[in-house]
N, C-alpha and C positions, 0 to 999 in steps of 0.2 A: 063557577068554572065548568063548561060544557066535557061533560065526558064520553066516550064512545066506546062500544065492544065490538072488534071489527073482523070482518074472514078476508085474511088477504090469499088473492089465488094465484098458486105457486106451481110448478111445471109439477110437483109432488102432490099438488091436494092446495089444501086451506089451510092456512095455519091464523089462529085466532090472536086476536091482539088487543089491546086495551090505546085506545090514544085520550091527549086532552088537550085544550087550545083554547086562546081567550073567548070570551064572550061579548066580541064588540063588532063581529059582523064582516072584519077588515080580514087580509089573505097575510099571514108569517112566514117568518122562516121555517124550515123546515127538521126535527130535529129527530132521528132514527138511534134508539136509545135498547142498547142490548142489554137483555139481563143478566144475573150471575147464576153461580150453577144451581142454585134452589127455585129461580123460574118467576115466572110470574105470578106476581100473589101483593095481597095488599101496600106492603112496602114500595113496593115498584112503582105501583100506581102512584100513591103519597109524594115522590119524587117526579114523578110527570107532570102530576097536578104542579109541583113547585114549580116545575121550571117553565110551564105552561103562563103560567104566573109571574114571565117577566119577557112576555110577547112572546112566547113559538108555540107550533105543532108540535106535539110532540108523540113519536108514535110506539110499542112498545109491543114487539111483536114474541109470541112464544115461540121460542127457536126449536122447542125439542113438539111440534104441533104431530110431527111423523109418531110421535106414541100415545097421543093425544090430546083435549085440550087442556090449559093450565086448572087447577095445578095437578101436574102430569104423576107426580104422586104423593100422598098423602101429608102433609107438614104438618108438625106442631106449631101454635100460637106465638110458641117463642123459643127457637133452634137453638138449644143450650147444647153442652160438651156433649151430655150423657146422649144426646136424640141422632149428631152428628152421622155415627158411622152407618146408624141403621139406613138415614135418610139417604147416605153416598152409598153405600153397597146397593143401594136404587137405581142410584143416577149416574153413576158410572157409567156401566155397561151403554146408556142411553149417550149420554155426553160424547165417551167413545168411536159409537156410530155416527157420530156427525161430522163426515169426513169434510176435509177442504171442497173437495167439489160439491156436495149438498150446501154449505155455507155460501158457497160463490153464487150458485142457483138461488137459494134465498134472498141474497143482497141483491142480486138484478129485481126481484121481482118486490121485494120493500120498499125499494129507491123510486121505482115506476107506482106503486100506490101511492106511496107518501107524496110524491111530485104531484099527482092525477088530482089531489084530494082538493076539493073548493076553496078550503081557508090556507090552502099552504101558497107562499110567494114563487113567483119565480126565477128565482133567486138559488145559489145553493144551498146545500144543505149540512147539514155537520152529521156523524157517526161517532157515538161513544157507547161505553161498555165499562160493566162492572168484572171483576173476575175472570171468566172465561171469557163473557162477556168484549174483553179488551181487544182481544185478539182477533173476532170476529169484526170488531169496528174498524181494527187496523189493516186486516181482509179487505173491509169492506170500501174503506178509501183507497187503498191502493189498488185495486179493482177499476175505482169509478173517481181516477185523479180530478176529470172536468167537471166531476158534478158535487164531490165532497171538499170542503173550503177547512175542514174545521176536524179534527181527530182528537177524541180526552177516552182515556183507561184509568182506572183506579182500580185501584190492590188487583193487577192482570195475572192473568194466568196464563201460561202457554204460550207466552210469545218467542221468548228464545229457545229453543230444543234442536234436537241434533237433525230434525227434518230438512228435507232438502226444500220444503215450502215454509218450512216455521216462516213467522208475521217478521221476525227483525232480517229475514234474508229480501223482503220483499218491500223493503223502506225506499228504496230507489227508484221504485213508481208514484211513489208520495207527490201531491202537492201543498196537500191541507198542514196546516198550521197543527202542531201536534205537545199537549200535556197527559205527563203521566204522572201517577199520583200513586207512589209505590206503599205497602207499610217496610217495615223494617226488615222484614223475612223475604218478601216478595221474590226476588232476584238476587243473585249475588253480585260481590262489585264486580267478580267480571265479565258474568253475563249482561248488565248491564252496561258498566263499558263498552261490550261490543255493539251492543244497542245503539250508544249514543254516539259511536262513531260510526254506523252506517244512515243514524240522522244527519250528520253530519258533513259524509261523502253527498245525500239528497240532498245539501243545501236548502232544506227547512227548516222555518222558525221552530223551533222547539222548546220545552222547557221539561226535564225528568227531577222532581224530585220526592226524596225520602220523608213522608209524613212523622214526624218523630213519634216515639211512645208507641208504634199502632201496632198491630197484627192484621192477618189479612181479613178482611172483610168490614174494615172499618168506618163503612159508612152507612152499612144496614141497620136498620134500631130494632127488628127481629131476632139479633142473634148476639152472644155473648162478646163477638170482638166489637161490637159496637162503640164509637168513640164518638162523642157530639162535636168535642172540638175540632176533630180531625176533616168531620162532613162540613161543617162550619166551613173548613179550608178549602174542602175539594169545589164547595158554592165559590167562592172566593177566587177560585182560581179559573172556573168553569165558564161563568158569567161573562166574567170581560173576553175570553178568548172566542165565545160567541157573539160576544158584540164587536169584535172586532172584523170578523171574518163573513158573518152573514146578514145578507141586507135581500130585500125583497126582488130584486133584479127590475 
């Protein structure tokens, strides 16, 4: 599986990114894959390569590149309870500063690499996100309705809040096809409720549901909430909604 470490150039700088894509020569879909708020770092990669692994690009850019490149600060091997608050009183502040307009700036300028790149189709492209992650993806389709076919969040963060841009006020630019893959904590029933009735009013395919058993970050295998069965599912549910939605144009 061909891998790449890449500078995409952003109206801010460069921001460094890791992509991966089959090794048959031939042009895929296109697949812009946000991180969670621990960043880019092995695991991420591990999941590009998978999903690289059943026909797409896939590209996975360090969104916090404004502090440096990944990883932007220091991780342990494997983010148990105890390593948590030291790592988030890090990345907060950074997280933070990554206002709606810097994310809007960045998705113009990922969407235009990613599309530019030799092996990617012409065709659309899907946006997902882990975590924080989610919310950016969900930015980043309803941003760019004609060119994003396909939108998946797992364990999200930040989508509904009392912002007058929060991601579920901004559903009614949607066109892409949209699953989210909550853990049990994620949202409450009636922030989400509000959610699924502003998918609702979009008249988009959609599909939100509650991974049973899970906590948030249930599909990292770096970190304590880690659940195989649950990543198992989010594959499961990920797959087809990419196969459904994007094809080479």
């Amino acid at each position: 599986m061909p891998t790449k470490t890449l500078q995409i150039p952003t109206p801010d700088g460069q921001a460094d990114a890791f992509a991966a894509f089959p090794d048959d020569g031939e042009r895929h879909p296109g697949v812009l894959l946000y991180m969670d708020a621990f960043g880019l770092r092995p695991v991420l990669e591990e999941m590009a390569r998978e999903l690289a692994g059943h026909g797409y690009y896939v590209l996975v850019p360090n969104v916090l590149y404004r502090n440096g490149p990944a990883p932007v600060v220091e991780l342990p091997e494997h983010i148990g309870e105890e390593a948590r608050p030291a790592v988030f009183a890090q990345l907060m502040p950074l997280i933070g500063a990554h206002t709606t307009e810097r994310a809007l700036r960045d998705a113009d300028a990922y969407l235009k690499f990613l599309t530019a790149q030799p092996e990617v189709g012409a065709g659309p492209v899907a946006a997902i996100g882990y975590c924080m992650g989610a919310a950016l993806a969900m930015r980043t389709a309803a941003a760019h309705p004609g060119q994003v076919a396909a939108v998946a969040g797992f364990h999200p963060g930040f989508l509904v809040t009392d912002a007058p841009d929060s991601p579920h006020r901004l559903v009614s630019e949607l066109t892409a096809e949209v699953h989210l893959g909550l853990a049990e904590g994620d949202l409450s029933p009636e922030a989400l409720g509000e959610f699924n009735q502003a998918l609702d009013a979009a008249g988009v395919g959609y599909t939100t549901e509650i991974y049973p058993g899970t906590v948030h970050g249930f599909t990292m295998s770096d970190t304590d909430a880690f659940d195989p069965a649950a990543l198992q599912r989010h594959w499961d549910r990920l797959l087809p909604l990419l196969g459904r939605t994007l094809t080479n144009g």
